[in-house]
N, C-alpha and C positions, 0 to 999 in steps of 0.2 A: 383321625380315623373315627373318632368316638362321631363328631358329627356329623358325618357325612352318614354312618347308621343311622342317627337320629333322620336325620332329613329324608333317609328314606322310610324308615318307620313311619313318618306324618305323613307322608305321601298313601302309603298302606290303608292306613286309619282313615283317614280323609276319603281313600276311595269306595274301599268298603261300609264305612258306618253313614255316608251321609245317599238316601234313598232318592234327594231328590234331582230330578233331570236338570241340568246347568244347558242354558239357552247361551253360551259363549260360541264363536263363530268359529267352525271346524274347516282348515282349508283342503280344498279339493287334493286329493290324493291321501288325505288317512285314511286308514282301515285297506288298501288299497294294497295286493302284490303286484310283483314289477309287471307282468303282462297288464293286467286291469291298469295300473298306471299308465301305460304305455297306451292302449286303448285309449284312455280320460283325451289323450293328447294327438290320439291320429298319428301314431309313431307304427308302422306295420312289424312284425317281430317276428320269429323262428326261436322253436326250443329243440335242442340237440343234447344230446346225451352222451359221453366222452368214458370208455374205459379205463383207467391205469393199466402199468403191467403189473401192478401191486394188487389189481381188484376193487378200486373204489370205482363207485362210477357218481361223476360229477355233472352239474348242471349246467350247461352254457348256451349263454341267452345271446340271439344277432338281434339288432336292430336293422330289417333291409334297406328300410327309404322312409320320409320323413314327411309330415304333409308340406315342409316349406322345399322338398326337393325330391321329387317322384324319377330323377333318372333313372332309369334301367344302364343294365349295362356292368362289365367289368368297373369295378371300383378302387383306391387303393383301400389297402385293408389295417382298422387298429385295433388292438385287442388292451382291453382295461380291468385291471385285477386288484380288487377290492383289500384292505388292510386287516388288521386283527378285530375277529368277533362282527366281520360285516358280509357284506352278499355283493350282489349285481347291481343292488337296488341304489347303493352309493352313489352311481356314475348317471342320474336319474332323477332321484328326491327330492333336488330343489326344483327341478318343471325346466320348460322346454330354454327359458330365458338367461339360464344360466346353469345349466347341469350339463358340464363337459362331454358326456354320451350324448346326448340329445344334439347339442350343437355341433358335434362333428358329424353327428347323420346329416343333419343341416347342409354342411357344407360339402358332404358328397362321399361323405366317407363311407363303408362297410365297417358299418359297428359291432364289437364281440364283446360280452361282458361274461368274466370267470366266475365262478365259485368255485372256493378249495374245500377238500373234504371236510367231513363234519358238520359246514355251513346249513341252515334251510335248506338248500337247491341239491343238496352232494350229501345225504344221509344213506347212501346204500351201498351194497356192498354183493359182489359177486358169492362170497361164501360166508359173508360175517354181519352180526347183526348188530345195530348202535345199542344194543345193551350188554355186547359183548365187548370185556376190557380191552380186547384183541384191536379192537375197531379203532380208540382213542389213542392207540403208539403210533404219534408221528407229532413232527413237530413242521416249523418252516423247512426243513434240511427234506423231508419229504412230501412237503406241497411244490418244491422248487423242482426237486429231482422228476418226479413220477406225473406231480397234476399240471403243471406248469409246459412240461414236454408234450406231455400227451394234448392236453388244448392246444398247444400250437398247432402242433400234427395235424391234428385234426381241423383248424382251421384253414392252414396251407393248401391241405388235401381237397375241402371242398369248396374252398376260392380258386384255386389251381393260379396260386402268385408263388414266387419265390420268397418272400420273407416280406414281414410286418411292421408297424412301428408299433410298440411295448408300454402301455403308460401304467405303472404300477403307484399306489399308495401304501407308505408305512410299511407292511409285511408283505405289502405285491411286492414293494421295491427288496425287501428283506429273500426274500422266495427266487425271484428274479439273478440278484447276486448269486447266489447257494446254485440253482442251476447251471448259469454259463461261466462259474468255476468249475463247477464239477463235469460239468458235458459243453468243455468249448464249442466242439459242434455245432450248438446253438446259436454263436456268435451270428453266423451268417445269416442266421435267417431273421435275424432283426436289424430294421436300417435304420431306426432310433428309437434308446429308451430313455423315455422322461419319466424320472422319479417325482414323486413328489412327498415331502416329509420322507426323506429315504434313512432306513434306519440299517445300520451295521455293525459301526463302530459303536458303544453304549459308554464311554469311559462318564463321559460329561453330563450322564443324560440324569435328570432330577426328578423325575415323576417317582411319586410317592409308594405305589402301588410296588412297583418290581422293585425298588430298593426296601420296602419294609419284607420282601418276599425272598429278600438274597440273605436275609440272617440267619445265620444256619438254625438258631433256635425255632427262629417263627418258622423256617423252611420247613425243621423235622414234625413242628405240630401240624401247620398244613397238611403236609403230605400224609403223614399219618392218618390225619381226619378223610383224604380224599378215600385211603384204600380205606379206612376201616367201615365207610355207609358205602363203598363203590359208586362213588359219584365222578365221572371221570368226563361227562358233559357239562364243559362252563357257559354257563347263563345261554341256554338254547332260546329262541325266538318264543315266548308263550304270550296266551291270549291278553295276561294283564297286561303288558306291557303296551299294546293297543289301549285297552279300558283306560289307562294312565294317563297316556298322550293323548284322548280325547275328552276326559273326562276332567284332568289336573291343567294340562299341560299348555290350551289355547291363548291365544290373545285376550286377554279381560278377564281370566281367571287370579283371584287374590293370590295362588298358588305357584304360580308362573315361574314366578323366580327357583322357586324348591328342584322342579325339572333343569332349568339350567344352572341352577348347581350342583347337581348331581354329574351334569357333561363335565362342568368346571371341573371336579372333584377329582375326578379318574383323566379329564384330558389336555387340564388346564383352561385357563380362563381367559377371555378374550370379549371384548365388544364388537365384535364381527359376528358372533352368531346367530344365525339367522332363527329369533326366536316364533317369529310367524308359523314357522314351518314344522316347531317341533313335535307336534301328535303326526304329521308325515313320519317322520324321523323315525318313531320310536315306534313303528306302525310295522319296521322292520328289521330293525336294530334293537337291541344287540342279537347277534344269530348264529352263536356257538362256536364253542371251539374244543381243544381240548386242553386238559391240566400238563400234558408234558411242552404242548407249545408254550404255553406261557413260562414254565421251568427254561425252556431251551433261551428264553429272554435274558432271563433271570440269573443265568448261567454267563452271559453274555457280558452281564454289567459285573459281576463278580470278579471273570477272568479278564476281564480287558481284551480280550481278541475274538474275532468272528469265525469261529469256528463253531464246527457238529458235535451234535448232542455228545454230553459226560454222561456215560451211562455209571461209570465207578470203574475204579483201576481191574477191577478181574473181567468184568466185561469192554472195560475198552479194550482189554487184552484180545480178548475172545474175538470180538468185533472189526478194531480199528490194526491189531498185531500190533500195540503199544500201551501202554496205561495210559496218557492223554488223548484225548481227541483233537483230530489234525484240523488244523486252521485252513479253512476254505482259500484257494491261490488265485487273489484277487487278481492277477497280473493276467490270469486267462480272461478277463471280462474286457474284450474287445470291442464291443459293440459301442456305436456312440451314445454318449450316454449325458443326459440333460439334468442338471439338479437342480431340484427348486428346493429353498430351505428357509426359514425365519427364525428370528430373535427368542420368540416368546412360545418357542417348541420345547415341549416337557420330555417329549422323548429321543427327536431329534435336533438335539447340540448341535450348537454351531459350528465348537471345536472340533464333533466326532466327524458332523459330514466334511467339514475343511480338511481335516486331517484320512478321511476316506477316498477323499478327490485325488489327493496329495499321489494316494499308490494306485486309482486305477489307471490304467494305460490310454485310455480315448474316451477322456472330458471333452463335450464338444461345446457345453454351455454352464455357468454356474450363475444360478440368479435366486437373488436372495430378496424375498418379498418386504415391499417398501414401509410397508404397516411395518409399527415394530411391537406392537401386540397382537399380531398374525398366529395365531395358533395351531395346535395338530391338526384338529378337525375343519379348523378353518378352509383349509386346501379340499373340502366338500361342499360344507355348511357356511361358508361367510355371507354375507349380508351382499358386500362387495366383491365375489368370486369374478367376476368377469375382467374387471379392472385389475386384479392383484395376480390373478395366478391363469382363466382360461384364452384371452386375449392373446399373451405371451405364445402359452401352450398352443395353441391351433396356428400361430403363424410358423412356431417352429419346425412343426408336423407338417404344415405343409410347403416350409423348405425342404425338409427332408423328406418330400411327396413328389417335387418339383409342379405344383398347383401351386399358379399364382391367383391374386385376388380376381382378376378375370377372366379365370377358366371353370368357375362355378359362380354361381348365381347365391348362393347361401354362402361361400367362401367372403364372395365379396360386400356380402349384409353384413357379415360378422366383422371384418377386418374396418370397415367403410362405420358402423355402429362403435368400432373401436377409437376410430378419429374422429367424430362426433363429438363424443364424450371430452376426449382429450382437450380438442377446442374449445367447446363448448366452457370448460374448468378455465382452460387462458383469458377468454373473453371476460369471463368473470371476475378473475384477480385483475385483468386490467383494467376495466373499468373502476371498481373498486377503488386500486392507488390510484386512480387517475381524479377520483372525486376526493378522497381522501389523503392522501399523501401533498 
């Protein structure tokens, strides 16, 4: 822990004391929000504004049509929800060539990107202000129940479809569970959820961060320090963190490495990550959250079951009509449900997702990425995102779309750019043993 302060401390130092301008080559989309992005790329967009029935009002972004696919018209519809301390911007960040949103506009899809409360996009509130403690009491248990329903709603309502396909990351897929246990209802209106890094079960999970956070000593100094300065916003989106990733962070900067160990540090380490890109990255990320969602994590690895926040035995009383809190009834999550998952995931275990698949009721796919240093983030930021984890994903969507490769035009660039590659890699090895063997 001691270095991973240090490294950021150099980072600090480095940006502030040295005046002069660094001529390193900044790639297209830093400094850049998700519309201006989205702009950079001829991607046409919609912003809609979502109430809870709790009062937050959140931000969700469509993507309509794509300049490599101008159809008009009824489309089916997928809706993508970003993981812990991210935005919209996730499904986007690496550009039109391999960012999962982008290329399912591509392919014809009507695209929705969430934000959960707290987030950049979801900072408001019908009666409560983000300096009000009141604002930061929620965890995943009500991003899933309240933000999670209501975006659907609201996107059903003005698609006018019967139900969506669901692609969540890390705390989407976390959020996602928590709802269509608690509101089976929901099952139906999604005709497939693809997780990706789906996090639930935490027994196995190694990241360093929430297990130094589950000690009850370190827990009670934490938390102590959040109420005693009222800091109840973790690591909101600020200007430095732009200044850093353009200033630290590019290609050719000596520095370079200090920013990707800092990802390493909190999300694990991996040679996939697409270090070109990261003054994009960090252009948006990280983008708030609150001190009880991450407790509600933390909570999670401690007790070994997925269930709702422990508020303490007098208030679960109050609350839950029992001193523990009830374990979410996985057995309601009916919808079919795709997991993607890898080796070299810090938070999600191989064990916990195998052992999560084990009790839900309608696994329709389980695919475990071939990298076996595939990382969390990876599943956004890999180097090779198309080959490892979006290829899979958009054929499976669009089995469960019934769009085959030739009933779009972008369906069949992606699918058809998929076999390419493939070959392409065959052709290679065999020539190869054929010269050498």
């Amino acid at each position: 822990m001691k270095s991973h302060m240090f490294l950021f401390c150099v980072i600090f130092i480095s940006v502030f004391s040295n005046p002069i301008k660094n001529d390193f080559p900044i790639p297209a989309g830093a400094g850049l929000n998700i519309f201006e992005f989205l702009d950079l790329y001829d991607y046409t967009h919609e912003e809609h504004s979502v109430v809870t029935e709790d009062g937050y009002i959140l931000g969700l972004h469509r993507i309509t049509s794509s300049p490599r696919n101008r159809a008009e018209g009824p489309k089916p519809v997928v809706f993508l929800m970003h993981g812990l301390e991210s935005s919209s911007m996730d499904w986007v960040d690496v550009g039109p060539e391999s960012a999962l949103g982008l290329m399912l506009s591509d392919t014809g899809y009507d695209v929705w990107l969430g934000n959960n409360r707290g987030n950049t996009w979801s900072r408001n509130h019908t009666s409560l202000s983000v300096k009000d403690k009141r604002f930061w009491d929620f965890s995943f248990h009500e991003i899933g129940k309240y933000d999670l329903s209501a975006l659907i709603d609201h996107i059903l309502e003005t698609t006018r479809v019967n139900n969506l396909t669901y692609v969540g990351h890390s705390q989407g897929t976390t959020a996602f569970f928590a709802l269509t246990a608690l509101k089976p209802e929901y099952n139906e209106k999604i005709n497939l959820m693809v997780a990706l890094a789906p996090v639930a079960y935490m027994d196995d999970m190694t990241n360093w961060v929430p297990r130094l956070m589950s000690n009850p000593i370190n827990n009670l100094i934490i938390g102590f320090g959040i109420q005693s300065i009222r800091f109840y916003d973790i690591l909101p989106h600020i200007e430095l963190f732009t200044v850093v990733g353009k200033k630290i962070c590019p290609d050719g900067s000596p520095l370079q490495f200090l920013c990707a160990d800092i990802i390493y540090a909190v999300a694990g380490s991996s040679p996939q990550l697409n270090r070109n890109l990261l003054p994009v990255f960090l252009s948006n990320t990280p983008a708030g959250t609150s001190y009880r969602q991450m407790m509600h994590y933390v909570q999670e690895l401690r007790s070994g079951h997925f269930r709702a926040y422990d508020y303490s035995i007098i208030k679960n009383r109050k609350i839950y009509k029992q001193s523990t809190p009830p374990s979410y009834n996985v057995t309601n999550i009916k919808a079919p449900v795709a997991l993607f998952y890898s080796e070299n995931d810090v938070f999600a275990a191989v064990q916990d997702v195998t052992r999560f698949a084990n009790d839900l009721p309608n696994v329709v796919s389980m695919n475990k990425i071939k990298y076996g240093q595939f990382s969390h983030l990876d599943f956004l930021w890999a180097t090779d995102l198309n080959e490892y984890v979006n290829f899979d994903v958009i054929n499976l969507i669009n089995k469960y779309n019934n769009i085959s490769a030739d009933s779009s035009n972008s369906a069949g660039l992606v699918l058809q750019s998929s076999n390419f590659i493939l070959i392409t890699k065959l052709l290679i090895i065999n020539s190869i043993n054929y010269l050498f063997l």
